[in-house]
HTML snippet that shows the backbone in 3Dmol.js (N, CA, C, O; Angstrom):
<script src="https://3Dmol.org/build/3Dmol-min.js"></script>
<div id="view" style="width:600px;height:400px;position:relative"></div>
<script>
const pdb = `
ATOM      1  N   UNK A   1       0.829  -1.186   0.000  1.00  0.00           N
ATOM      2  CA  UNK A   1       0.000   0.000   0.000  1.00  0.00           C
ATOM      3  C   UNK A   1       0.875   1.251   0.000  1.00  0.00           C
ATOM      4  O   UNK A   1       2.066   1.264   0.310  1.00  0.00           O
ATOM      5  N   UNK A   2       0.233   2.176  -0.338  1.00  0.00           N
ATOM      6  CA  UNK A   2       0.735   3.743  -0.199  1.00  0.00           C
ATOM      7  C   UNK A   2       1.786   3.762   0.952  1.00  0.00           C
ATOM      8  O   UNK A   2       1.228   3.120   1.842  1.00  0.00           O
ATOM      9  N   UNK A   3       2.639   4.034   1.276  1.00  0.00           N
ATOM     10  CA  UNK A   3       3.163   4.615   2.348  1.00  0.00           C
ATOM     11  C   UNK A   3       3.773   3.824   3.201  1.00  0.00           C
ATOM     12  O   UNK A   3       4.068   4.102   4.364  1.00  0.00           O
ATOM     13  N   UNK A   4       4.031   2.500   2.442  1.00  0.00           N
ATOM     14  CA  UNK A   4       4.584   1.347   2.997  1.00  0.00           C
ATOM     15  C   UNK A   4       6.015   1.116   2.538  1.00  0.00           C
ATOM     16  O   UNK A   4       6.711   0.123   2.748  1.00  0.00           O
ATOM     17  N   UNK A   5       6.375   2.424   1.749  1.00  0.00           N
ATOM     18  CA  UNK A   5       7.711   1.563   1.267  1.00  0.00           C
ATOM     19  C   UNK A   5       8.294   2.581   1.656  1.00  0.00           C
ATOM     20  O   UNK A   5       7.660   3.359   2.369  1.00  0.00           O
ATOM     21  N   UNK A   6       9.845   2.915   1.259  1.00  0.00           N
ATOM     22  CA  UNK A   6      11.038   4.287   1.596  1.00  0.00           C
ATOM     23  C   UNK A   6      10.589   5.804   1.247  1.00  0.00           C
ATOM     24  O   UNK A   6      11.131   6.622   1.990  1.00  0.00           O
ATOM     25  N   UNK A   7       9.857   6.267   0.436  1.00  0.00           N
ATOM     26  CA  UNK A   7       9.850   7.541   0.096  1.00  0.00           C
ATOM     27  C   UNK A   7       9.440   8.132   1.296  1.00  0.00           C
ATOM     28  O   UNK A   7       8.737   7.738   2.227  1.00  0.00           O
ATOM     29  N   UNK A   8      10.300   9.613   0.956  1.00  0.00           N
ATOM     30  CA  UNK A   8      10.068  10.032   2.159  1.00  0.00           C
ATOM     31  C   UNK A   8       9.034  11.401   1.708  1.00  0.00           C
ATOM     32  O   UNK A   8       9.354  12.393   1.054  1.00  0.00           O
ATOM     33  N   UNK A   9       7.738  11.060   2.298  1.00  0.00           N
ATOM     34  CA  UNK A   9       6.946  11.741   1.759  1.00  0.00           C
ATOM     35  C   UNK A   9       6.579  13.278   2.535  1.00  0.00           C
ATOM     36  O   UNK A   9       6.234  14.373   2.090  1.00  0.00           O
ATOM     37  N   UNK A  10       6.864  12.708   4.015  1.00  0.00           N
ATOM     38  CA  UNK A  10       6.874  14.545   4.276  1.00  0.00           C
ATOM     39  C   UNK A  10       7.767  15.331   3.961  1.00  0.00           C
ATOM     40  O   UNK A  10       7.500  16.532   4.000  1.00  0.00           O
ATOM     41  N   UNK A  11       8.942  14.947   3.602  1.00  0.00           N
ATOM     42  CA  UNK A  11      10.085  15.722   2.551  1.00  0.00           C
ATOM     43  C   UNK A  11       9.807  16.487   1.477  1.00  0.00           C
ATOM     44  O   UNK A  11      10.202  17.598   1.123  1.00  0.00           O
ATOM     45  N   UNK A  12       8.761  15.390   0.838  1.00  0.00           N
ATOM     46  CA  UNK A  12       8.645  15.546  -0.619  1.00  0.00           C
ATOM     47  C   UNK A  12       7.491  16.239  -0.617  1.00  0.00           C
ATOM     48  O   UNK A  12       7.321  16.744  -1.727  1.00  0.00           O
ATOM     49  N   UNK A  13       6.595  16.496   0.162  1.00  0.00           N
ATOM     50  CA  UNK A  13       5.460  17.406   0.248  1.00  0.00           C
ATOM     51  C   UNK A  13       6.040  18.614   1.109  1.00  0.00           C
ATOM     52  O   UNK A  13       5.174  19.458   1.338  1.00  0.00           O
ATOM     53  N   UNK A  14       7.085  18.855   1.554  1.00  0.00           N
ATOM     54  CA  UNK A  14       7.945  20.104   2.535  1.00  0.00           C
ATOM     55  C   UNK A  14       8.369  20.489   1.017  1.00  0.00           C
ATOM     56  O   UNK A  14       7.641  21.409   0.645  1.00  0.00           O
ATOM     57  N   UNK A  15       9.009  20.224   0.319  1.00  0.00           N
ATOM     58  CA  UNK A  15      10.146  20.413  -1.030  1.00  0.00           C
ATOM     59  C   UNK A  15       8.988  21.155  -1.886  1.00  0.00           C
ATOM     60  O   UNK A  15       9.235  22.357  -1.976  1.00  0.00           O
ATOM     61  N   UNK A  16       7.817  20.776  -2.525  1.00  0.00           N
ATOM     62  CA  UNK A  16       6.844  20.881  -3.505  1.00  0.00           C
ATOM     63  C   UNK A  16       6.079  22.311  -1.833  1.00  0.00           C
ATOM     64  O   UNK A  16       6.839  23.187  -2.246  1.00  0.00           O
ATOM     65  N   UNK A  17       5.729  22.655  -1.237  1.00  0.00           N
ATOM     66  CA  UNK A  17       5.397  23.511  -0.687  1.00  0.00           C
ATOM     67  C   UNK A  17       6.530  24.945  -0.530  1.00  0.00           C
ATOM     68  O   UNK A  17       6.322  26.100  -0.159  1.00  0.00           O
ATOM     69  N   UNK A  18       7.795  24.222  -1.007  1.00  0.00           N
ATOM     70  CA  UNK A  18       8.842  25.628  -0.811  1.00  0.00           C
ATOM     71  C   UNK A  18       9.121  25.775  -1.512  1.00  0.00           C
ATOM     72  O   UNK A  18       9.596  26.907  -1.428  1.00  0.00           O
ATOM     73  N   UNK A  19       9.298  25.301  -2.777  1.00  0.00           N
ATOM     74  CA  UNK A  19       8.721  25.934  -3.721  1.00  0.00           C
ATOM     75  C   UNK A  19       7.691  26.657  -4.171  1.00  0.00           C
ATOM     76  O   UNK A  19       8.098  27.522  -4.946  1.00  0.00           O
ATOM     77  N   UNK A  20       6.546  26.676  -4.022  1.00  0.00           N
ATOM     78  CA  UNK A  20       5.459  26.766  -4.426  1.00  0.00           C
ATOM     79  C   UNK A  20       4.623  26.082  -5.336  1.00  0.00           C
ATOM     80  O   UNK A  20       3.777  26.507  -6.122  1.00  0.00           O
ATOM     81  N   UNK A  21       4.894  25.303  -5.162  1.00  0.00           N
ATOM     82  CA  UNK A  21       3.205  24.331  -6.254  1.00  0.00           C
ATOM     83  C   UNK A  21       2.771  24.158  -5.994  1.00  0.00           C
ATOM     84  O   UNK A  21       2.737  23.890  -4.793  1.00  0.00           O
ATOM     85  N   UNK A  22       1.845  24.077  -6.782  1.00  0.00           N
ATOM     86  CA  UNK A  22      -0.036  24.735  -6.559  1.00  0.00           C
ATOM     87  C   UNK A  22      -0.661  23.168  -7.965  1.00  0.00           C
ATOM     88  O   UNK A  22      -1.851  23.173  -8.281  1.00  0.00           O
ATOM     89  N   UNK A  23       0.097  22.283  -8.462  1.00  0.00           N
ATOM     90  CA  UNK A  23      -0.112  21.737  -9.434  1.00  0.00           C
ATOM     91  C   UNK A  23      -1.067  20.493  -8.909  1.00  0.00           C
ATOM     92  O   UNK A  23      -1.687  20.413  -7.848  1.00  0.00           O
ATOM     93  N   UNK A  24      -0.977  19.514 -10.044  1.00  0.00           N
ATOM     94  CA  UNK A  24      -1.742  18.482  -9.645  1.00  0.00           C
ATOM     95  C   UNK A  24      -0.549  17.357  -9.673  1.00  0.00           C
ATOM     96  O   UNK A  24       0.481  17.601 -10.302  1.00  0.00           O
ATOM     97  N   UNK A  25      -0.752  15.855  -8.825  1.00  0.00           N
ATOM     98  CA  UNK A  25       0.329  14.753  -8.612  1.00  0.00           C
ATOM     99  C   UNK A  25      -0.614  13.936  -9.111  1.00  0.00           C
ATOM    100  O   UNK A  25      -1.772  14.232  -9.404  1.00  0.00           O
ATOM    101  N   UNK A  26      -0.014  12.781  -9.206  1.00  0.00           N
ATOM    102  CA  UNK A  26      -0.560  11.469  -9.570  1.00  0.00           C
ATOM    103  C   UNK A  26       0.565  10.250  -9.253  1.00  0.00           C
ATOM    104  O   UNK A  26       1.768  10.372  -9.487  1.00  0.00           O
ATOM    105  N   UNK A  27      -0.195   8.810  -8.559  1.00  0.00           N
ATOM    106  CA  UNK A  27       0.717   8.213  -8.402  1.00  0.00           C
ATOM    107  C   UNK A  27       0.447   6.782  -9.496  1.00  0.00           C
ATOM    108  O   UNK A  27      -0.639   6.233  -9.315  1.00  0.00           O
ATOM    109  N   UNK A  28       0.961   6.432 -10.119  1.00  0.00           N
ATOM    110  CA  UNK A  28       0.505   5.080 -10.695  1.00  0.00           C
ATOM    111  C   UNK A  28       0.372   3.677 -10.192  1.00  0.00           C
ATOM    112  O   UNK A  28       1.352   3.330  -9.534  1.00  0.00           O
ATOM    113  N   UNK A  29      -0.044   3.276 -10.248  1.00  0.00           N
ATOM    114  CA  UNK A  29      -0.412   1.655  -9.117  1.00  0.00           C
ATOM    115  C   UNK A  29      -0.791   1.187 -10.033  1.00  0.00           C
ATOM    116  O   UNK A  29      -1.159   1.832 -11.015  1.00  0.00           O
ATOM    117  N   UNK A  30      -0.800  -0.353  -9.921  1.00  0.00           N
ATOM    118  CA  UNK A  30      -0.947  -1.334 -10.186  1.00  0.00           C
ATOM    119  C   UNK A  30      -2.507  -2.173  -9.667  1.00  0.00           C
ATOM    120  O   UNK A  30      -2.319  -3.261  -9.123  1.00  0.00           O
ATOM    121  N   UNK A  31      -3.448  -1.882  -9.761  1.00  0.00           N
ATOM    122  CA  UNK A  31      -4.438  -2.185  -8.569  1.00  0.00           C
ATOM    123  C   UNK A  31      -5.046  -3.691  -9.360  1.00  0.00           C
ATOM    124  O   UNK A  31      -5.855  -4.386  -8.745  1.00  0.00           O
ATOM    125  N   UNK A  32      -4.714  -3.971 -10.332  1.00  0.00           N
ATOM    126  CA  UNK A  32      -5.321  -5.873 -10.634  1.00  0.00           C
ATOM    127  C   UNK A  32      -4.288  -5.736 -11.417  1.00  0.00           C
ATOM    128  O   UNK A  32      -3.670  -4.703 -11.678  1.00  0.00           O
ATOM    129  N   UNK A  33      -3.995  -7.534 -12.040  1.00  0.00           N
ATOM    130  CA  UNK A  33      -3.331  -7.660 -12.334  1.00  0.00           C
ATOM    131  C   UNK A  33      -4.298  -7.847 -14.469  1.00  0.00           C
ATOM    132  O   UNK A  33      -5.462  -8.176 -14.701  1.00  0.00           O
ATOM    133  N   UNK A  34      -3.370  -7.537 -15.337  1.00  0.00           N
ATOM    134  CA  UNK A  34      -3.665  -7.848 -16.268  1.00  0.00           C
ATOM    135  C   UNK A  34      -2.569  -8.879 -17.269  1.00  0.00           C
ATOM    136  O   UNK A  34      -1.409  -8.906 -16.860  1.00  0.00           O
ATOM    137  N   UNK A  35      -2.865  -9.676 -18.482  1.00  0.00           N
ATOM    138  CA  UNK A  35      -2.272 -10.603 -19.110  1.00  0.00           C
ATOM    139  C   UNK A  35      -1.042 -10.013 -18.782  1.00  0.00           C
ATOM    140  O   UNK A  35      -0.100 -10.633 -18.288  1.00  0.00           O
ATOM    141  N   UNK A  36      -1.048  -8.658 -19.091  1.00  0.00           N
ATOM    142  CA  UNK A  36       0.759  -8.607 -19.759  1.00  0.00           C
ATOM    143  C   UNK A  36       1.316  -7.385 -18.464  1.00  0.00           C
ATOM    144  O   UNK A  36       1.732  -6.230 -18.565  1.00  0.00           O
ATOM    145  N   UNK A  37       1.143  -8.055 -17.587  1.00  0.00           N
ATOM    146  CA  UNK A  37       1.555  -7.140 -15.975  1.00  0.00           C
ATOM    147  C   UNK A  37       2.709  -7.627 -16.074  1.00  0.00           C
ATOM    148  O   UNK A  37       3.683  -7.019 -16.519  1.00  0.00           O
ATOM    149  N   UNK A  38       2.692  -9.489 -15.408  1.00  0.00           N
ATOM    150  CA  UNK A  38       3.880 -10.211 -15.352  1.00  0.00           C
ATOM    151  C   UNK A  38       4.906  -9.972 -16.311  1.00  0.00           C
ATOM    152  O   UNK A  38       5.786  -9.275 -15.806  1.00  0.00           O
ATOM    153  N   UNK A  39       5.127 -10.258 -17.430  1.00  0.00           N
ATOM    154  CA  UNK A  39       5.865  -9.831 -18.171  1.00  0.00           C
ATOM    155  C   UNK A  39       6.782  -8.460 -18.283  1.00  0.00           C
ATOM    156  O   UNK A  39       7.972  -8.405 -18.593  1.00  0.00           O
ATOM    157  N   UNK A  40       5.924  -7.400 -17.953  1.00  0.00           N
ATOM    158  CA  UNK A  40       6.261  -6.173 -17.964  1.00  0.00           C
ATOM    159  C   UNK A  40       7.011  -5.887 -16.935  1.00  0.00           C
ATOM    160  O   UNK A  40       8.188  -5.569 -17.103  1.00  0.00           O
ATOM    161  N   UNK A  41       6.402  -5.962 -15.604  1.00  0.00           N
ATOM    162  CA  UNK A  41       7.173  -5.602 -14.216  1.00  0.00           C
ATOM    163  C   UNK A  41       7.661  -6.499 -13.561  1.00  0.00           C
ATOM    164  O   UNK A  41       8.586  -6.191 -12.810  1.00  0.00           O
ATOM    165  N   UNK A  42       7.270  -7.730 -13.609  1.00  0.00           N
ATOM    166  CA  UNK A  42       8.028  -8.976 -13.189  1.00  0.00           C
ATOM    167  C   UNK A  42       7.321  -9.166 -11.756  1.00  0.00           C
ATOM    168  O   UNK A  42       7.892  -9.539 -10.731  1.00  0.00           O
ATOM    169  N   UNK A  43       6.112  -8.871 -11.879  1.00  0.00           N
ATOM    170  CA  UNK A  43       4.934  -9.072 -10.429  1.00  0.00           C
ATOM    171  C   UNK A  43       3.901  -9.927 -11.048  1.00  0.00           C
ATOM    172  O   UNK A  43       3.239  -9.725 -12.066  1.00  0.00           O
ATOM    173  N   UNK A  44       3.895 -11.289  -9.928  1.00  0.00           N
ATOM    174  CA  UNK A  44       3.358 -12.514 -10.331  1.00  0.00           C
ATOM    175  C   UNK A  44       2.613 -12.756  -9.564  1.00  0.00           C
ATOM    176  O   UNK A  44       2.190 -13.905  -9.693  1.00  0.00           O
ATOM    177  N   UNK A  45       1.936 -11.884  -8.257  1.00  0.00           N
ATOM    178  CA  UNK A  45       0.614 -11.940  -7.665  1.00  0.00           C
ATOM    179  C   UNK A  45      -0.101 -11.057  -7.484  1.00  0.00           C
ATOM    180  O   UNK A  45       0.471 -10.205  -8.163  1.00  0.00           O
ATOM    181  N   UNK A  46      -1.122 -10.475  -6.992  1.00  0.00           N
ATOM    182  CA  UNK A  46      -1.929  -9.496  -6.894  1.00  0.00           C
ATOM    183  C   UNK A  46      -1.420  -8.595  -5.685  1.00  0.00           C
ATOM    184  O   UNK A  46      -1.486  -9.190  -4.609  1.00  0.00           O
ATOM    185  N   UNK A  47      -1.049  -7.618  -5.632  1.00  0.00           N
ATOM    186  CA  UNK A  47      -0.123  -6.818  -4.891  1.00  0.00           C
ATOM    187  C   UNK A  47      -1.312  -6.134  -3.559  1.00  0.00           C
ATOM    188  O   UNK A  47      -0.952  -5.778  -2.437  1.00  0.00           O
ATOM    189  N   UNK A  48      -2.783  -6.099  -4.110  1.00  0.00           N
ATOM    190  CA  UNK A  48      -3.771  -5.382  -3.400  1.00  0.00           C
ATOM    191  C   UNK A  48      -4.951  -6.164  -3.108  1.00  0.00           C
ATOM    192  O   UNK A  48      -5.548  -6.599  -4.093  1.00  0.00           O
ATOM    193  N   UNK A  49      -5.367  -6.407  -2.080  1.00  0.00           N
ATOM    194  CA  UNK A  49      -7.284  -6.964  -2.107  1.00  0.00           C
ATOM    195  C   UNK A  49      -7.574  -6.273  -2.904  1.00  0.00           C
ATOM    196  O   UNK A  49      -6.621  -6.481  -3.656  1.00  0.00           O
ATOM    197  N   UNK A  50      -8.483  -5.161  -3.677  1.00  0.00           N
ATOM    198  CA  UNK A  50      -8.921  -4.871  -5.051  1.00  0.00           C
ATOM    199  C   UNK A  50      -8.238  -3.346  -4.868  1.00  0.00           C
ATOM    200  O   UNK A  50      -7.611  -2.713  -4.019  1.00  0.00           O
ATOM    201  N   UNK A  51      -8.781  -3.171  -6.248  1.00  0.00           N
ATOM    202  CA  UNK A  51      -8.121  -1.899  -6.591  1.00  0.00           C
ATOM    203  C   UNK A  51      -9.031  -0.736  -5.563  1.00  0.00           C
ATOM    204  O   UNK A  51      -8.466   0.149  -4.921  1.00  0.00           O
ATOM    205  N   UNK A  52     -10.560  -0.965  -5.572  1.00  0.00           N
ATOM    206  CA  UNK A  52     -11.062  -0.030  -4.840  1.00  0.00           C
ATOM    207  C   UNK A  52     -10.332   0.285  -3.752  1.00  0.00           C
ATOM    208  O   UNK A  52     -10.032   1.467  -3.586  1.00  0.00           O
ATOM    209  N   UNK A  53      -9.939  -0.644  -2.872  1.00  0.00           N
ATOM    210  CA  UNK A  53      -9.006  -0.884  -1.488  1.00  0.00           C
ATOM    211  C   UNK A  53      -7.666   0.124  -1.309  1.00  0.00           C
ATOM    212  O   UNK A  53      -7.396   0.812  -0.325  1.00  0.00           O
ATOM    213  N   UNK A  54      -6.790  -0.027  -2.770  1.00  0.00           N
ATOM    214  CA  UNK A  54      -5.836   0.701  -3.148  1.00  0.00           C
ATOM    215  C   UNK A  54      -6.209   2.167  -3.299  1.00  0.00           C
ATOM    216  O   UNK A  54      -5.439   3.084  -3.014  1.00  0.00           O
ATOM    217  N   UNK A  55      -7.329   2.311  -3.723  1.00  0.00           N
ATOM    218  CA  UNK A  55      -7.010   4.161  -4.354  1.00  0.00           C
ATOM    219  C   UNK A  55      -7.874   4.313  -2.667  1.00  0.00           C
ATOM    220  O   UNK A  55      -8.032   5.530  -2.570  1.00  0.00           O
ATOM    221  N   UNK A  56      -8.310   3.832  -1.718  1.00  0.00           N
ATOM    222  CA  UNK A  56      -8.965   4.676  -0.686  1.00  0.00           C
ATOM    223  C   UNK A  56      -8.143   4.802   0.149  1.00  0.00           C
ATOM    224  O   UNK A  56      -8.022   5.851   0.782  1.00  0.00           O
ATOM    225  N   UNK A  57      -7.163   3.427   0.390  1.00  0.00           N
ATOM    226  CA  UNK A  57      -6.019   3.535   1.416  1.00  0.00           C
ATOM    227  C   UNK A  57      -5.046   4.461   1.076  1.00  0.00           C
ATOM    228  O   UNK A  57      -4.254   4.872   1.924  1.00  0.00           O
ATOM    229  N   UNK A  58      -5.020   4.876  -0.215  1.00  0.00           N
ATOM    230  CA  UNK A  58      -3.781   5.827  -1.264  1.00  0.00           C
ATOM    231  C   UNK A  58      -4.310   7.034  -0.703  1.00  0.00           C
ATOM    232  O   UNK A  58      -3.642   7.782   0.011  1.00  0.00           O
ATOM    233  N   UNK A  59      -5.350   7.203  -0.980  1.00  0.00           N
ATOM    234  CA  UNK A  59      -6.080   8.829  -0.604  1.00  0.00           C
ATOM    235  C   UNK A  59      -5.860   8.761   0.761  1.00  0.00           C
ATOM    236  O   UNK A  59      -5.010   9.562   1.150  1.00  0.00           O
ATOM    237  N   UNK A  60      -6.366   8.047   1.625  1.00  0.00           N
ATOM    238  CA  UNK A  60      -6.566   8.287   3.167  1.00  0.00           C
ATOM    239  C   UNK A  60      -4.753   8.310   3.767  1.00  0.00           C
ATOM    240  O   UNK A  60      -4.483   8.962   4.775  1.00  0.00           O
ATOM    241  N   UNK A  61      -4.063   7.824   3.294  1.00  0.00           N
ATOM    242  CA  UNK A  61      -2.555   8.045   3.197  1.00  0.00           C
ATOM    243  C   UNK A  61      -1.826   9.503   3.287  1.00  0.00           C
ATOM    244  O   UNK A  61      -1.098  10.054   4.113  1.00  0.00           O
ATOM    245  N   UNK A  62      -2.319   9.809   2.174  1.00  0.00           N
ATOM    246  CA  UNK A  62      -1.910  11.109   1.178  1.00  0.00           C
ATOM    247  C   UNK A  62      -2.640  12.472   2.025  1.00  0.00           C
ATOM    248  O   UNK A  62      -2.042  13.532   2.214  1.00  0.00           O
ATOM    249  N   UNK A  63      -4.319  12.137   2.564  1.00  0.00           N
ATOM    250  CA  UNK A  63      -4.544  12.914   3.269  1.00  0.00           C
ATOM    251  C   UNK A  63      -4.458  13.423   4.734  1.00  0.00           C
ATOM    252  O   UNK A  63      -4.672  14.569   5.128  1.00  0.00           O
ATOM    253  N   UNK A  64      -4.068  12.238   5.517  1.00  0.00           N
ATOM    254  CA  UNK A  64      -3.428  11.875   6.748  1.00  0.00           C
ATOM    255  C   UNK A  64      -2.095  13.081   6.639  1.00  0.00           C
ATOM    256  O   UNK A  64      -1.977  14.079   7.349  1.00  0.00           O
ATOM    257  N   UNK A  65      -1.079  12.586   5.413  1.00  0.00           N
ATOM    258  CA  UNK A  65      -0.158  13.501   5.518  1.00  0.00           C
ATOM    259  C   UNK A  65      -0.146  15.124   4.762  1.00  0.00           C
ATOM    260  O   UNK A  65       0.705  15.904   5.188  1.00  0.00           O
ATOM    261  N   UNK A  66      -0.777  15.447   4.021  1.00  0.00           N
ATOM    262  CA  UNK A  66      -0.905  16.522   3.928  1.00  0.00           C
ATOM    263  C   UNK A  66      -1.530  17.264   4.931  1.00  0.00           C
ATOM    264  O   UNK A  66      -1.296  18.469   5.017  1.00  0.00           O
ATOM    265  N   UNK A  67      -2.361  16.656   5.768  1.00  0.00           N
ATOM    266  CA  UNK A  67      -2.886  17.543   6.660  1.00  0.00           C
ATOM    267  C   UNK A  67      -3.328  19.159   6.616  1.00  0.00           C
ATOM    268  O   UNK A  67      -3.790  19.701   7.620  1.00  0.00           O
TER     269      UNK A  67
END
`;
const viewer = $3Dmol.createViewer("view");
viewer.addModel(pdb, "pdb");
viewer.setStyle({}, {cartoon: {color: "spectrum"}});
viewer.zoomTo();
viewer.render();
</script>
């Protein structure tokens, strides 16, 4: 899930605020798997209970830390 791996995200939301951006982010996920996943990224099980699961825990993540 979101916020489970190394990035260091209050950094990276401190960095994008001192600057000033005002823009839009996006993160890409993986939320099911399709024919040509394996092949591509070399991920051979389903990484999430469903995708719905992924983009709410992603948001509730993202909004936790922006605060």
């Amino acid at each position: 899930m979101l916020g489970g791996g190394n990035i260091d995200w209050q950094g990276l939301f401190a960095a994008l605020k001192e600057i000033g951006y005002g823009g839009v982010g996006s993160l890409e996920t993986f939320g099911s798997s399709s024919p040509e996943l394996p092949a591509i990224t070399s991920i051979w099980r389903e990484l999430f209970p469903s995708p719905d699961e992924l983009a709410r825990e992603g948001l509730a993540f993202l909004t936790r830390l922006k605060g």
